[in-house]
N, CA and C atoms as a LAMMPS dump frame, in Angstrom:
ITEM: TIMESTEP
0
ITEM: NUMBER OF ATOMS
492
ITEM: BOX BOUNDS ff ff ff
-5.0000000000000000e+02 5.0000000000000000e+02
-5.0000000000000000e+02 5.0000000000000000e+02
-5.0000000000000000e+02 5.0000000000000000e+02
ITEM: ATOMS id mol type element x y z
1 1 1 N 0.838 -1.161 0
2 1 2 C 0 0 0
3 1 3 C 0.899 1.247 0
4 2 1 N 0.313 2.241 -0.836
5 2 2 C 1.443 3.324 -1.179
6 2 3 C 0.863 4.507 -0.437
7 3 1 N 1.757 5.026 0.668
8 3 2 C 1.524 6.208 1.643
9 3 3 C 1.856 7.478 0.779
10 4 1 N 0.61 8.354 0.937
11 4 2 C 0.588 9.875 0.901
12 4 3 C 1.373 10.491 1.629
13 5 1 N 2.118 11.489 0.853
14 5 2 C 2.416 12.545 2.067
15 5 3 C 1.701 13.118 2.951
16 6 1 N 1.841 13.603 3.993
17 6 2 C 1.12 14.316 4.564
18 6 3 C 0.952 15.579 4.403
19 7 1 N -1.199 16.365 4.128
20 7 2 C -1.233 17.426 3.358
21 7 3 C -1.247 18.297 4.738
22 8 1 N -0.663 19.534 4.392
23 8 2 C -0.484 20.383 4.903
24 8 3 C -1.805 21.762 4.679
25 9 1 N -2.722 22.086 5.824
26 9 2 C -3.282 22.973 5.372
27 9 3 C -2.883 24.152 5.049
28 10 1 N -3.311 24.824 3.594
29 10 2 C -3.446 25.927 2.82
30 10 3 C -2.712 27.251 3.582
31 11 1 N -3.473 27.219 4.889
32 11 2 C -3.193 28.329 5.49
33 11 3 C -1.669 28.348 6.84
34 12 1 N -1.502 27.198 6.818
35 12 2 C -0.019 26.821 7.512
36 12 3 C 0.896 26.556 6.352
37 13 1 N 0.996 27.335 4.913
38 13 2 C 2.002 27.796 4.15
39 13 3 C 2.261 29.045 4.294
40 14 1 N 1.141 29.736 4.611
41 14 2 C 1.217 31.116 4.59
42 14 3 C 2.09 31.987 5.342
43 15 1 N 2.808 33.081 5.555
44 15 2 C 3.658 33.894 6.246
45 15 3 C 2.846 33.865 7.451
46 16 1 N 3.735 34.026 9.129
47 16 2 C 2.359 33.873 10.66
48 16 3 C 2.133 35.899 9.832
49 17 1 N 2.557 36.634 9.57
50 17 2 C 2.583 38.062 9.445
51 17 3 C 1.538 38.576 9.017
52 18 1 N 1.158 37.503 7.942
53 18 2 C -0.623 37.679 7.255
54 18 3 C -1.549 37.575 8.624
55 19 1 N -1.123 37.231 9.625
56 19 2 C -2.251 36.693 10.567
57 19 3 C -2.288 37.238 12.061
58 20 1 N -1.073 38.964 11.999
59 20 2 C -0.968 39.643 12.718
60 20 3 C -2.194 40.746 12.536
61 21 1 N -2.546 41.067 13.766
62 21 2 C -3.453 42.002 13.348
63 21 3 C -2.925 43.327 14.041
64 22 1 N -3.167 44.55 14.005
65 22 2 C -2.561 45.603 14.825
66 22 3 C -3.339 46.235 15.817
67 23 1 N -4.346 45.462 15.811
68 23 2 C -5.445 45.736 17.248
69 23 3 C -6.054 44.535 17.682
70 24 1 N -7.061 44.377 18.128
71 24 2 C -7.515 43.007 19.157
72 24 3 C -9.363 44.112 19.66
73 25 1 N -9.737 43.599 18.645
74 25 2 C -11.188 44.528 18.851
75 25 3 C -11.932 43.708 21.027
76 26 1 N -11.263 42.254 21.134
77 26 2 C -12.253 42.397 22.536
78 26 3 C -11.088 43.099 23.124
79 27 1 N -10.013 43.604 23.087
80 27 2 C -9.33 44.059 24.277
81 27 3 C -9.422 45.731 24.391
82 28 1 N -10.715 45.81 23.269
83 28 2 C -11.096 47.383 23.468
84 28 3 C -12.382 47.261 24.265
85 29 1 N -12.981 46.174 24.345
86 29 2 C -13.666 46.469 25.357
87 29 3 C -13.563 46.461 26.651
88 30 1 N -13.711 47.521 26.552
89 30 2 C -13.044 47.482 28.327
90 30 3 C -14.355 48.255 29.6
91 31 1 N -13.929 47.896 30.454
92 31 2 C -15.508 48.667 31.672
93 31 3 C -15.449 49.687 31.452
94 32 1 N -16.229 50.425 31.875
95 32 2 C -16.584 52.003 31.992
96 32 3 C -14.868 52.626 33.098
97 33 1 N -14.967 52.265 34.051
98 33 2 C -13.838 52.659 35.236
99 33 3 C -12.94 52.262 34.309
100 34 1 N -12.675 51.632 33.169
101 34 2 C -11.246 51.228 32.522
102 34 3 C -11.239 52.691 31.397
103 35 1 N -12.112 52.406 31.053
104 35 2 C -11.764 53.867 30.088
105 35 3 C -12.405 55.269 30.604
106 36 1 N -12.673 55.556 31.795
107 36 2 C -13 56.842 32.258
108 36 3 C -11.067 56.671 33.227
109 37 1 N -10.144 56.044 33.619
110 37 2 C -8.738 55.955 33.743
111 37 3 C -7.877 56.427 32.889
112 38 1 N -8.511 56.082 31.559
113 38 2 C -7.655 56.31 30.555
114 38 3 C -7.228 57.308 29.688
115 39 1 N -8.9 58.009 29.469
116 39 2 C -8.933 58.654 28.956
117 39 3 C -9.313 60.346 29.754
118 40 1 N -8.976 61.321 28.781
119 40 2 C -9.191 62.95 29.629
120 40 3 C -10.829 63.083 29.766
121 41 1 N -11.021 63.774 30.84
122 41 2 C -11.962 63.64 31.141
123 41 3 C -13.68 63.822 29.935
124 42 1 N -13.234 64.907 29.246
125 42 2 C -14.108 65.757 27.722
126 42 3 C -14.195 64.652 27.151
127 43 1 N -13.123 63.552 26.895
128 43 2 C -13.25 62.476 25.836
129 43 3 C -14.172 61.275 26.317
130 44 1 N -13.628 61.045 27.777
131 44 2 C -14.707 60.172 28.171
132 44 3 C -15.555 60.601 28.632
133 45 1 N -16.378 61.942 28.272
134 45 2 C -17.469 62.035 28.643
135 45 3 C -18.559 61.947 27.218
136 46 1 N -17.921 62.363 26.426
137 46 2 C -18.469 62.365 25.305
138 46 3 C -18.331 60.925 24.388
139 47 1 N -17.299 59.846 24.667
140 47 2 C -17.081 58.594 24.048
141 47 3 C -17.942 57.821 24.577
142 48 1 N -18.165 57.852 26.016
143 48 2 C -18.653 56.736 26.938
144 48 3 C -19.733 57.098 27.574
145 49 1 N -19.93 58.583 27.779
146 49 2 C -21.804 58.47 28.61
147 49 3 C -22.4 59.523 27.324
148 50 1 N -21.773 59.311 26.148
149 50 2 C -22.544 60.217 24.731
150 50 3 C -23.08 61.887 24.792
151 51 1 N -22.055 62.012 25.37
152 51 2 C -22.292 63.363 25.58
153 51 3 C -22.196 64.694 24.492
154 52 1 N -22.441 65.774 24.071
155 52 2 C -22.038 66.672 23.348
156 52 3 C -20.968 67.746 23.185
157 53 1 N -19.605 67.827 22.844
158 53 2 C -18.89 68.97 22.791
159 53 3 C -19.709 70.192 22.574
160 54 1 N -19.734 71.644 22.62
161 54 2 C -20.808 72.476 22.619
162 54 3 C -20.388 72.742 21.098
163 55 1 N -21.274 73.537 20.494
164 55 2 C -20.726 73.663 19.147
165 55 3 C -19.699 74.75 19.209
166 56 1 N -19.324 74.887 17.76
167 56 2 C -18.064 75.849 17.837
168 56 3 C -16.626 75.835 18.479
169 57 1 N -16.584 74.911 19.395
170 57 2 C -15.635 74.978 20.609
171 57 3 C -14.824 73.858 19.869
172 58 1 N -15.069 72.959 18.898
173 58 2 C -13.364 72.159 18.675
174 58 3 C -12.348 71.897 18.093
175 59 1 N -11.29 71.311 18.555
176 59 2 C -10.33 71.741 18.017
177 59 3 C -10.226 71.449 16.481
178 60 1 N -10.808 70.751 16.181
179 60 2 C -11.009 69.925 14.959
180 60 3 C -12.092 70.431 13.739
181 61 1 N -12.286 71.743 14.306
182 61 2 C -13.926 72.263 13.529
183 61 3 C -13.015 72.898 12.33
184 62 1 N -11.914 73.692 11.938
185 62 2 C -11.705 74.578 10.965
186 62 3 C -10.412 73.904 10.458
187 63 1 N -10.009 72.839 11.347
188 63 2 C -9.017 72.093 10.701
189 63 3 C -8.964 71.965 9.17
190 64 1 N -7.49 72.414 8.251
191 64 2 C -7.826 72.137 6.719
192 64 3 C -6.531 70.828 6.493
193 65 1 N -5.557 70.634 7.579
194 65 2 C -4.798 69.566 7.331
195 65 3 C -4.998 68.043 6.199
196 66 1 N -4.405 67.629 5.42
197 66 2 C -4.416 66.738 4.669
198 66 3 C -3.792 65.477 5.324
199 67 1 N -4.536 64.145 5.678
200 67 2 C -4.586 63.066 6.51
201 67 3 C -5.961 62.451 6.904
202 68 1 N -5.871 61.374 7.822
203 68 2 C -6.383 60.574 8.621
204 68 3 C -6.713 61.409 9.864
205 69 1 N -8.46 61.051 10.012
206 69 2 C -9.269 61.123 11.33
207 69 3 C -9.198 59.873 11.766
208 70 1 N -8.57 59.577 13.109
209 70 2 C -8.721 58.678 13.706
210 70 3 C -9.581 58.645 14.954
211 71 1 N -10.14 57.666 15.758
212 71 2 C -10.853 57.34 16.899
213 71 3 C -9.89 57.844 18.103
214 72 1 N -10.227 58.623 19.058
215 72 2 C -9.217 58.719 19.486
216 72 3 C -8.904 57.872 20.795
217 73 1 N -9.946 57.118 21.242
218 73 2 C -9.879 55.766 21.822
219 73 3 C -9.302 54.652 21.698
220 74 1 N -9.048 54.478 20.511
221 74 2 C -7.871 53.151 19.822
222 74 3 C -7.195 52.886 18.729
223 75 1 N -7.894 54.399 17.772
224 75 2 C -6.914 54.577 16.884
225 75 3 C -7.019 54.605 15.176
226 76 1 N -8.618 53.498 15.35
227 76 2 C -9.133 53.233 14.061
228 76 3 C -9.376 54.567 13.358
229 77 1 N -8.96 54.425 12.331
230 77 2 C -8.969 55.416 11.028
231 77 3 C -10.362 54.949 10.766
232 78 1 N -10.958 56.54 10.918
233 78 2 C -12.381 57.189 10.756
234 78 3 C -12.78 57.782 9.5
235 79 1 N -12.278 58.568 9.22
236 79 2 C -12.179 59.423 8.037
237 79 3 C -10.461 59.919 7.182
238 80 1 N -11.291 60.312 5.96
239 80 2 C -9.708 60.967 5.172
240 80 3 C -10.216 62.432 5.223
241 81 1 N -9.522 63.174 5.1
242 81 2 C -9.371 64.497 5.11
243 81 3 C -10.683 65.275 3.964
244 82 1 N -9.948 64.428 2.728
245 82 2 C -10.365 64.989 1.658
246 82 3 C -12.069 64.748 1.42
247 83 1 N -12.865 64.243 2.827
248 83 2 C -14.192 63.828 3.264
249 83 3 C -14.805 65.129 3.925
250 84 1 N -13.973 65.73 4.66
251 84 2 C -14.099 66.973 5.621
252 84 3 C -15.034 68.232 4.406
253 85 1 N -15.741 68.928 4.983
254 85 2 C -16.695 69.913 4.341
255 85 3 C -17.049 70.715 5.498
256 86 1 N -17.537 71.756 5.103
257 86 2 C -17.754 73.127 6.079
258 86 3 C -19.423 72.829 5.983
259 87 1 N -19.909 72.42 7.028
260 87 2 C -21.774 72.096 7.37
261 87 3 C -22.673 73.382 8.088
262 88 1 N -21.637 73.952 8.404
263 88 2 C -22.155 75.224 9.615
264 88 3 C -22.588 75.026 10.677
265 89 1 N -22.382 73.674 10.91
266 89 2 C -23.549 73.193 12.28
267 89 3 C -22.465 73.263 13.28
268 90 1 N -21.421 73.793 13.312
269 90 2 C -20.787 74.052 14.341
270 90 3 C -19.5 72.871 14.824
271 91 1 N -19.708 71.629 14.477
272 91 2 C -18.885 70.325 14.554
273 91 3 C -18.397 70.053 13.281
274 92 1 N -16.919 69.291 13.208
275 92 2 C -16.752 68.621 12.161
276 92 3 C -17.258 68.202 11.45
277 93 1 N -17.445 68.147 10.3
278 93 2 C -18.273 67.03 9.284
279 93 3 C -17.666 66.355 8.491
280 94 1 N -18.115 65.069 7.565
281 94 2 C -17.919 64.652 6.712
282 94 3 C -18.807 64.123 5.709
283 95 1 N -18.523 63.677 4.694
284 95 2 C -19.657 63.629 3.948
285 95 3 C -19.594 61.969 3.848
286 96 1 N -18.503 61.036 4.103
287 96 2 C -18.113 59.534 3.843
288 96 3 C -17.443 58.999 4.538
289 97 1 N -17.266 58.2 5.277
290 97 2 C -16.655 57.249 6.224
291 97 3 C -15.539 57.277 5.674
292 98 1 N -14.082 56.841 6.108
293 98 2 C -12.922 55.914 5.466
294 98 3 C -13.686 54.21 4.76
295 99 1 N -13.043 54.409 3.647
296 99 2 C -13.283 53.028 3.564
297 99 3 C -15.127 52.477 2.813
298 100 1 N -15.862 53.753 3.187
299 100 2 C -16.943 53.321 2.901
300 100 3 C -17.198 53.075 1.221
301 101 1 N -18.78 52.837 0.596
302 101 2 C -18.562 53.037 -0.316
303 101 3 C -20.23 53.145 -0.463
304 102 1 N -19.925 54.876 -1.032
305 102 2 C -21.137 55.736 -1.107
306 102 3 C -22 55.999 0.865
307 103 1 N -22.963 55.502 0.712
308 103 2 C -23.999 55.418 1.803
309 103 3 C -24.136 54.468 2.569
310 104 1 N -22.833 53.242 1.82
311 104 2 C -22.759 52.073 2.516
312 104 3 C -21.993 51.775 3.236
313 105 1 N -22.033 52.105 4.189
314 105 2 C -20.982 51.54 5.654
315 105 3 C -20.438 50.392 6.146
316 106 1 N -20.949 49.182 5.834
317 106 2 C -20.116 48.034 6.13
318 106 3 C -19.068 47.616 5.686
319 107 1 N -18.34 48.739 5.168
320 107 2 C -17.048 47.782 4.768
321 107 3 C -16.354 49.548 5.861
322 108 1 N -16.933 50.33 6.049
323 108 2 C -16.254 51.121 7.377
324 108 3 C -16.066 51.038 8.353
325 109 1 N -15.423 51.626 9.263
326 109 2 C -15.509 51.729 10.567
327 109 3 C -16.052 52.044 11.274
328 110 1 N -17.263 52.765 11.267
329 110 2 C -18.331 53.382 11.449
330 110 3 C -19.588 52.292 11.396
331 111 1 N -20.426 52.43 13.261
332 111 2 C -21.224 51.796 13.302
333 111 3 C -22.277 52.788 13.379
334 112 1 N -23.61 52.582 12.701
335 112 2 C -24.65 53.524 12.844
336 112 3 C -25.676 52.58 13.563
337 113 1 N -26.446 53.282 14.414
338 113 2 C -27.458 52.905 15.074
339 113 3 C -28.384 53.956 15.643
340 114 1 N -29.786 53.219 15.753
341 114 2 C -30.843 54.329 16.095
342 114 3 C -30.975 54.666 17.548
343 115 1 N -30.784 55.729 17.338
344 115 2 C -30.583 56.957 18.684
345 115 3 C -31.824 57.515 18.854
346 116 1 N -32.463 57.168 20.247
347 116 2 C -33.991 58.062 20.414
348 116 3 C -34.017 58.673 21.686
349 117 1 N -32.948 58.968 22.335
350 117 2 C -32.874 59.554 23.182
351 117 3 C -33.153 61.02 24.127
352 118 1 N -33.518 61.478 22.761
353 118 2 C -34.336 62.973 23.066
354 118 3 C -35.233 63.341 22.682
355 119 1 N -36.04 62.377 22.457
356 119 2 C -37.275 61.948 22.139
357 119 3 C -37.487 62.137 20.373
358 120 1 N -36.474 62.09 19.675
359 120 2 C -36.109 62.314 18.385
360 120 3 C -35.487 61.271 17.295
361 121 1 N -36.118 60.896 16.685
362 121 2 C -35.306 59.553 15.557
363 121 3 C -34.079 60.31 15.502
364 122 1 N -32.72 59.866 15.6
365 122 2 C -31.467 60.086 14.791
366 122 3 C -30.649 59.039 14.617
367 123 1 N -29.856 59.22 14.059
368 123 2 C -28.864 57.955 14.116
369 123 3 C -27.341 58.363 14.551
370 124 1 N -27.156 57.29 15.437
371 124 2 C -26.003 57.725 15.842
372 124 3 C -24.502 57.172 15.134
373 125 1 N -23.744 57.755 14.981
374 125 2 C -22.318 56.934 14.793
375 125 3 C -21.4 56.627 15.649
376 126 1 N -21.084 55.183 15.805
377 126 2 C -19.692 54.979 16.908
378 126 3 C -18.862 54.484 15.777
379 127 1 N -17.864 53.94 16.785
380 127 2 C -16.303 53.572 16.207
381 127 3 C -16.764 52.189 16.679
382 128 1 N -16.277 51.259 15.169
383 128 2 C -17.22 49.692 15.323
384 128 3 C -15.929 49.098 15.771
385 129 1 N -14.581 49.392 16.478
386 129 2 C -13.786 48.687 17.275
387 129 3 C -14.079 48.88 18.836
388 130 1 N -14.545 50.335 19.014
389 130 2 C -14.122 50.416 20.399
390 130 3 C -15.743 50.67 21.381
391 131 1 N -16.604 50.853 20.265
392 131 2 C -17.716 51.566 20.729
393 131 3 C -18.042 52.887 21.322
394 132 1 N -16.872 53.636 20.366
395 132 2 C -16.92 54.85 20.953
396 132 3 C -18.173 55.453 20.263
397 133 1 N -18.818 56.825 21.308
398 133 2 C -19.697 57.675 20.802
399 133 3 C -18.74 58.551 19.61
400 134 1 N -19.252 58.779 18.687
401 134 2 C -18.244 59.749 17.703
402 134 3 C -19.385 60.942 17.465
403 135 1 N -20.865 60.788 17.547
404 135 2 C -21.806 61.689 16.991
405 135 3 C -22.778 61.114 16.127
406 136 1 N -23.237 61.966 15.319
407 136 2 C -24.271 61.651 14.66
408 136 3 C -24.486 61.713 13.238
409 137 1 N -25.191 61.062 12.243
410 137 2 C -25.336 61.082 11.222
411 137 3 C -26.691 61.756 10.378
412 138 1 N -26.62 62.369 9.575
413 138 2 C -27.925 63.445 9.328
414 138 3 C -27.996 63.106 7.269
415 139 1 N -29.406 62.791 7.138
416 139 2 C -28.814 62.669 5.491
417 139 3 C -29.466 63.752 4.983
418 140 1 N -28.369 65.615 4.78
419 140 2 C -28.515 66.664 4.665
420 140 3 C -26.886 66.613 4.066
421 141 1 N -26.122 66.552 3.549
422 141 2 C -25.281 66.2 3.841
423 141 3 C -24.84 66.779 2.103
424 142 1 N -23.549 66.703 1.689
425 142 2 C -23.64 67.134 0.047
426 142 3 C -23.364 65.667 -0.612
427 143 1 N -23.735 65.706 -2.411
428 143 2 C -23.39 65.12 -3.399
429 143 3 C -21.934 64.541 -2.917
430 144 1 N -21.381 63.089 -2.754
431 144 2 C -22.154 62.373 -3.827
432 144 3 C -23.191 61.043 -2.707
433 145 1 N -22.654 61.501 -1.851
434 145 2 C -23.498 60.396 -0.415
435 145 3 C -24.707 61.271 -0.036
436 146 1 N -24.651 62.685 0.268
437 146 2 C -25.975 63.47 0.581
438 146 3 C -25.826 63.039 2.357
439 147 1 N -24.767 62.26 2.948
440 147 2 C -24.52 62.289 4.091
441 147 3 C -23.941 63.303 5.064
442 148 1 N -24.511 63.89 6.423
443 148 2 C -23.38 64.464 6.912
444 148 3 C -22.858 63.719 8.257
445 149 1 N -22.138 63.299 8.952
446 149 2 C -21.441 62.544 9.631
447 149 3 C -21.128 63.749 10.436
448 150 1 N -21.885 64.184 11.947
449 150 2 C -21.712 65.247 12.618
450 150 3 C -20.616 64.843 13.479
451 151 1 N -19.486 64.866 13.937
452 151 2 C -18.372 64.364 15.271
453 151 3 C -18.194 65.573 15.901
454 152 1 N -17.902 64.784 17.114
455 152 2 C -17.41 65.347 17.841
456 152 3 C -15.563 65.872 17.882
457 153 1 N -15.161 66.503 17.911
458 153 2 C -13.746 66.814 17.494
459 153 3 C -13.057 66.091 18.949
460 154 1 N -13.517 66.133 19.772
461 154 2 C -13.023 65.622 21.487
462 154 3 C -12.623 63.496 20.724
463 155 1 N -13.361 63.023 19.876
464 155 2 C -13.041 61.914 19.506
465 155 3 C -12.538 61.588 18.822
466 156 1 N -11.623 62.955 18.053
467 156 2 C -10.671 62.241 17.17
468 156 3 C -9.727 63.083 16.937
469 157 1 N -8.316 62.062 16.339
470 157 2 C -6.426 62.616 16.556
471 157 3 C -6.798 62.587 15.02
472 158 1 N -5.977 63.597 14.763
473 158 2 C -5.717 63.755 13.123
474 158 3 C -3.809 63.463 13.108
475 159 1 N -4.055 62.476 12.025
476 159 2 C -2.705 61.858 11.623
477 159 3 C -2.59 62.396 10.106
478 160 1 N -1.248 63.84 10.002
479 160 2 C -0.813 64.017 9.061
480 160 3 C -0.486 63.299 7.752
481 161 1 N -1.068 63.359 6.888
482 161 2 C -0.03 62.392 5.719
483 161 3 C 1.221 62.649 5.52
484 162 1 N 1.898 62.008 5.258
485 162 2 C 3.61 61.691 5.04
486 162 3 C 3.943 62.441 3.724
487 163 1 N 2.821 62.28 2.617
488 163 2 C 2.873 63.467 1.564
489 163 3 C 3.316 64.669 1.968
490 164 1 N 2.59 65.466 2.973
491 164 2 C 2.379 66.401 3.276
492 164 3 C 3.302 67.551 3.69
């Protein structure tokens, strides 16, 4: 009787490097007392009990820098720059997720869900690693999504491009 080699699965050829990841989405969840430790106080008030920056007030509202909006809870790249638009509503805007495509969010980082908390349909947006509050989503928004993606500037680090 003539012995086979032994097959090796597909994915134990592969480099381990393909199978590094650069975050660990459960080790962002963390308790409330873990990330009110961590974070400044404005951020975890507004990431974790959904609170509002007032308008006008952030740092992030007139920003024209060319780069990455990131979460500022763990890091996930939120938005690109070239998304950013002037809304007047006083907060950052954007008109498209990173990553999205058009109005469709599942291939973003961006989790939307229905917010009725002030006795008002809206939808809210978090960060689908960490569950951060980021703000809200409004479809007023310009061509070519008609989205506006309201944030809070307290939730996110802007990472320069290397172009730049």
């Amino acid at each position: 009787m003539r012995m086979l080699p032994p097959r090796l699965p597909f994915f134990s050829l592969l480099p381990r490097s393909l199978f590094h990841f650069t975050y660990n989405p459960a080790s962002m969840r963390k308790s409330i007392e873990e990330w009110k430790q961590q974070l400044p106080d404005d951020v975890f008030r507004i990431t974790r009990l959904k609170e509002t920056e007032q308008p006008h007030t952030g740092s992030l509202l007139e920003h024209k820098g060319v780069g990455l909006y990131k979460c500022f809870c763990c890091g996930t790249t939120l938005f690109e720059s070239n998304a950013k638009f002037e809304s007047g509503s006083g907060w950052p805007a954007f008109y498209k997720a990173y990553a999205s495509t058009g109005r469709d969010d599942s291939a973003s980082n961006i989790e939307r869900q229905v917010d009725n908390s002030l006795g008002v349909r809206r939808i809210e947006a978090l960060c689908k690693n960490c569950d951060a509050h980021l703000g809200h989503v409004f479809e007023d928004g310009p061509l070519p999504t008609k989205l506006r993606y309201c944030i809070n500037s307290a939730c996110l680090v802007f990472e320069k491009s290397k172009d730049e």
